[in-house]
C-alpha positions as CSV (number, residue, x, y, z in Angstrom):
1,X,14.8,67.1,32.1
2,X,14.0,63.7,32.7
3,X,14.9,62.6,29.6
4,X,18.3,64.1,30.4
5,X,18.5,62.5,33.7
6,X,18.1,58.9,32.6
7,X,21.0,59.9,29.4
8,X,23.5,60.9,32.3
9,X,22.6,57.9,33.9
10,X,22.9,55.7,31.2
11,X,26.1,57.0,30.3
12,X,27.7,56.9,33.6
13,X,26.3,53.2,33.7
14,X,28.2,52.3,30.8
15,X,31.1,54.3,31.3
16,X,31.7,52.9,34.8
17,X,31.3,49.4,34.0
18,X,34.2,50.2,30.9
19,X,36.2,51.5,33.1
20,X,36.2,49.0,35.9
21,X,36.7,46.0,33.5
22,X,39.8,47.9,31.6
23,X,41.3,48.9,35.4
24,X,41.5,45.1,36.0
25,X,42.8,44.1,32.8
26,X,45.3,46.9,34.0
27,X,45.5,45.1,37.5
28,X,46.6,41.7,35.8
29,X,48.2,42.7,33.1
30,X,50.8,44.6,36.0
31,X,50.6,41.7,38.5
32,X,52.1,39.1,36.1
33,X,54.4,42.0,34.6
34,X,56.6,43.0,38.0
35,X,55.2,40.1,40.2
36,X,54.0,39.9,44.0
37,X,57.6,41.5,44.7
38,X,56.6,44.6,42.6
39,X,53.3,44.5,43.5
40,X,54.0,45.0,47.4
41,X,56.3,47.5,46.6
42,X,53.8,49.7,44.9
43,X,51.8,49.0,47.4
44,X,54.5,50.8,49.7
45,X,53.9,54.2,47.3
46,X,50.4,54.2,46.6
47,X,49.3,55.9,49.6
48,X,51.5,58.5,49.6
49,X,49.8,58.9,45.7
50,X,47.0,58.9,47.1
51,X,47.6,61.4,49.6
52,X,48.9,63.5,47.2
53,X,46.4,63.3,44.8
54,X,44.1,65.0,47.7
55,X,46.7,67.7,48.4
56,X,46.7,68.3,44.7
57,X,43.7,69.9,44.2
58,X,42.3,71.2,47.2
59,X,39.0,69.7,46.8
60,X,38.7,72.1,43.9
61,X,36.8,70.3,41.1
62,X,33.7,69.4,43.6
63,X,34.0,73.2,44.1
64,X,34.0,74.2,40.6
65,X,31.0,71.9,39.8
66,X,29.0,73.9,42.5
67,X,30.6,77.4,41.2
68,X,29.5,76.5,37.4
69,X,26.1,74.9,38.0
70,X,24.7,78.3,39.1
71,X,26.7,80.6,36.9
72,X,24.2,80.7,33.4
73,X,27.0,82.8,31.2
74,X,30.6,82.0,30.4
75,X,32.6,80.1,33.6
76,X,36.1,81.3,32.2
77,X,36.6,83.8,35.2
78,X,35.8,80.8,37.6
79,X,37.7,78.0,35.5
80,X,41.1,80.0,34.3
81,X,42.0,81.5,37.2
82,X,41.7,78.3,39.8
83,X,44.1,76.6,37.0
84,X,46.6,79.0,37.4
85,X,46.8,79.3,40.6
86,X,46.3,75.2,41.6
87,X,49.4,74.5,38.7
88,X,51.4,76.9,41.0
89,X,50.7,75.2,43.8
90,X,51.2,72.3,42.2
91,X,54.6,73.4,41.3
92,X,55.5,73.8,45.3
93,X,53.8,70.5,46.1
94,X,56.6,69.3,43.5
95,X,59.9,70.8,45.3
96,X,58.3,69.5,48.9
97,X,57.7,65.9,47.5
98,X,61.3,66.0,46.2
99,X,62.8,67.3,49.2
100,X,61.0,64.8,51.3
101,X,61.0,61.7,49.2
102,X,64.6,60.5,50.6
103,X,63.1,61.0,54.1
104,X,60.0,58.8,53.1
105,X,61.9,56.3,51.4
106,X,64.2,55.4,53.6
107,X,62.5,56.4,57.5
108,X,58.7,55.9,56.5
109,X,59.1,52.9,53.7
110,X,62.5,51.3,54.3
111,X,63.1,51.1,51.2
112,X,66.0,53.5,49.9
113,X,65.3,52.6,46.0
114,X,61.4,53.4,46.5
115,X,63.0,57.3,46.0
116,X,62.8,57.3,42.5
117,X,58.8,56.2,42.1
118,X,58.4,58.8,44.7
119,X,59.7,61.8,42.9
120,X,57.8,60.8,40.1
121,X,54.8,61.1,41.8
122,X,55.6,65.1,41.6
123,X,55.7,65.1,37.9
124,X,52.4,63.3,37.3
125,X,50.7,66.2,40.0
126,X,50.0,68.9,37.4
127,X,47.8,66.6,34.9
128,X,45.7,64.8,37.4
129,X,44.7,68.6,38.5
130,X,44.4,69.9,35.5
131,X,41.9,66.7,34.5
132,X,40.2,67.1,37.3
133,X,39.8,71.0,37.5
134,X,37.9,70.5,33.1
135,X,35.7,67.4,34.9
136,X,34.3,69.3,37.7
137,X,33.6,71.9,35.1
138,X,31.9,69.3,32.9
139,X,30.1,68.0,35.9
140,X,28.6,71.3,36.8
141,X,27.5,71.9,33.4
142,X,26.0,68.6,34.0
143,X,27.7,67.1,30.3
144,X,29.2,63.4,31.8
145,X,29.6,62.6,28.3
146,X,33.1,64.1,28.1
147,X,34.2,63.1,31.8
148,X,33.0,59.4,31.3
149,X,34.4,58.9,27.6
150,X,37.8,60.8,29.0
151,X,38.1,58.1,31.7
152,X,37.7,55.3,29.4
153,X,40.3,56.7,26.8
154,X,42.5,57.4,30.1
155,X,42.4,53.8,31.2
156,X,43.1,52.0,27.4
157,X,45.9,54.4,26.8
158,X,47.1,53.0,30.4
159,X,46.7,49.3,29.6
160,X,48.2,49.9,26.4
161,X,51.6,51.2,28.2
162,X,51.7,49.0,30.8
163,X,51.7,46.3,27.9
164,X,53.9,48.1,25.8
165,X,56.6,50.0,28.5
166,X,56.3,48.1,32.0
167,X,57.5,45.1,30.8
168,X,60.5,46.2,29.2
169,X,61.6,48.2,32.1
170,X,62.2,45.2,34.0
171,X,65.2,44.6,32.2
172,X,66.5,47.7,34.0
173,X,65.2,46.5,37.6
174,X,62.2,46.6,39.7
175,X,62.6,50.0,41.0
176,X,62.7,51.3,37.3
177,X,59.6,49.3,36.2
178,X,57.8,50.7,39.3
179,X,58.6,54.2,38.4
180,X,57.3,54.0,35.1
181,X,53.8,52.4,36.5
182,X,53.9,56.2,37.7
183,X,55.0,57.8,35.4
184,X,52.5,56.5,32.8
185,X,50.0,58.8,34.9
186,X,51.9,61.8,32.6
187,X,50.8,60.2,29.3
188,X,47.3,58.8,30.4
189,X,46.0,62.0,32.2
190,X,47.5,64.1,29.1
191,X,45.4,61.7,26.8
192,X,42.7,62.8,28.9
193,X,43.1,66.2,29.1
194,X,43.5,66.5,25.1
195,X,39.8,64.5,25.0
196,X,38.1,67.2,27.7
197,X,39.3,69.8,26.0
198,X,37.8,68.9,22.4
199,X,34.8,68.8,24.1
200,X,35.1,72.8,25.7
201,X,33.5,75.7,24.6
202,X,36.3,77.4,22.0
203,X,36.6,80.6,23.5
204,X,39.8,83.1,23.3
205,X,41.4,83.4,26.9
206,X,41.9,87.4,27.6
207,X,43.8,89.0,30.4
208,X,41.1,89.7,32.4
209,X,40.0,85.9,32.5
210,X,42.9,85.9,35.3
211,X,40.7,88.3,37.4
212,X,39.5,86.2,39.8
213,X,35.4,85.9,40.3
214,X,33.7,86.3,43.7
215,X,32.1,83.2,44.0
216,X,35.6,82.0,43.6
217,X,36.6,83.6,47.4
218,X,32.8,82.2,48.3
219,X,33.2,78.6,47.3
220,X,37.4,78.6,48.8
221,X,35.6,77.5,52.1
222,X,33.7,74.5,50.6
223,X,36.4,73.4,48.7
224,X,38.7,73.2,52.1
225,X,35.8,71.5,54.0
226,X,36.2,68.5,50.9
227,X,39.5,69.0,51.4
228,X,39.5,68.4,55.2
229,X,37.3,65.6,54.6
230,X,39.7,64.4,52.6
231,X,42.7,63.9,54.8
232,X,40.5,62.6,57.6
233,X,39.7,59.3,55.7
234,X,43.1,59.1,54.9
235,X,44.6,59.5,57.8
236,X,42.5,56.5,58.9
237,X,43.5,54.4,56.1
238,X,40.5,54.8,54.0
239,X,41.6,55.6,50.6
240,X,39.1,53.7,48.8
241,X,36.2,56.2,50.7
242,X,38.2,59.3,49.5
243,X,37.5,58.2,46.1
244,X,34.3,56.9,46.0
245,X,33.2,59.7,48.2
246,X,34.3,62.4,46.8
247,X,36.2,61.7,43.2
248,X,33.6,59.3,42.2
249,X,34.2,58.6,37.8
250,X,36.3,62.2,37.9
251,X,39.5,60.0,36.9
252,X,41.8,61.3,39.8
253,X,43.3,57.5,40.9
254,X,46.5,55.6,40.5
255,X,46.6,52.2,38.7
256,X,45.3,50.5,41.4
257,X,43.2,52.6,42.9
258,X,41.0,53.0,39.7
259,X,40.6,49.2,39.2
């Protein structure tokens, strides 16, 4: 057990310190790309990101972590069903960010042509929870392994893009180059999510995997109380709390916020 201990720790050492060197590599590589002008204006979208990184899952995976450390058998009827259900809810959080973005954009941010990077904040929803959904499971099955090599695959494959697609979407303006620095979220999360899932047990999903468990009605409350906790530091401008607090090396945070 102790053995084990100091492996995790190790690990999540090693992975950490990977991970914060390639999210500033990705911090200068996108400074010099779109500039202070660019810069600021992500600045203008990342907390909405952030607050809907929050909204996106509920405070699910710290949930599932608790749900799977004290099942012993299989933690399909916890894991399947809570992915079905968040990606719905995931698909309403969607239409509300769409239907609100002009509003934001153009009351909240003054800036009309922040719309676009908006929206695709929406789009990039689904994979974040879905990542972070397989790392609380990993976490509760206490295997950091997976989580912390899925982070640092996460982060190349966004370096890489920002190299490779950032900079030639400034040829089509700032506004397009911004939206891309969200979009790349799609790609880097779905990199991530292909990693975590080599690593899960291969078992055949049936019907009744969809039933949901009782622990899963049990551990609702804790999840909202994250949740809660959540959107408290946020509302008081503390995003950088909300994710060392409660997201820790789980991978849930924008470009910047990751660095």
């Amino acid at each position: 057990m102790k053995n084990k201990f100091v492996k995790s720790t190790i690990i999540l050492i090693i992975g950490g310190l990977i991970t914060k060197i390639l999210g500033m590599a990705i911090k200068i590589v996108l400074t010099r790309t779109i500039g202070t002008e660019g810069i600021s204006k992500y600045m203008l979208v990342l907390p909405t990101f952030n607050l809907f990184i929050t909204l996106c899952n509920l405070g699910v995976p710290t949930a599932i972590t608790k749900m799977v450390s004290e099942r012993n058998k299989s933690s399909k009827k916890i894991v399947v069903p809570i992915t079905y259900i968040i990606l719905v809810y995931n698909i309403l959080l969607i239409i509300i960010l769409f239907i609100i973005s002009p509003i934001l954009a153009k009351n909240l941010l003054h800036s009309s042509d922040l719309y676009y990077p908006l929206i695709s904040i929406g789009i990039t929803l689904p994979f974040i929870a879905v990542s972070s959904i397989i790392k609380g499971y990993f976490f509760g099955k206490e295997r950091v392994f997976p989580c912390t090599l899925s982070n640092i695959i996460e982060q190349i494959v966004r370096l890489i893009l920002t190299i490779l697609i950032v900079g030639n979407m400034m040829q089509y303006g700032l506004t397009t180059a911004i939206t891309f620095v969200v979009l790349i979220n799609i790609l880097s999360e779905g990199f991530s999510i292909i990693v975590l899932l080599f690593f899960l047990p291969k078992e055949k999903i049936v019907k009744e995997d969809f039933h949901k468990d009782n622990k899963i009605r049990r551990y609702s409350r804790f999840g909202g109380a994250i949740f809660g906790k959540c959107v408290s530091l946020l509302r008081t401008g503390r995003n950088d709390a909300v994710h060392a607090k409660f997201f820790g090396n789980i991978g849930l945070n924008s470009t910047f916020a990751k660095g």
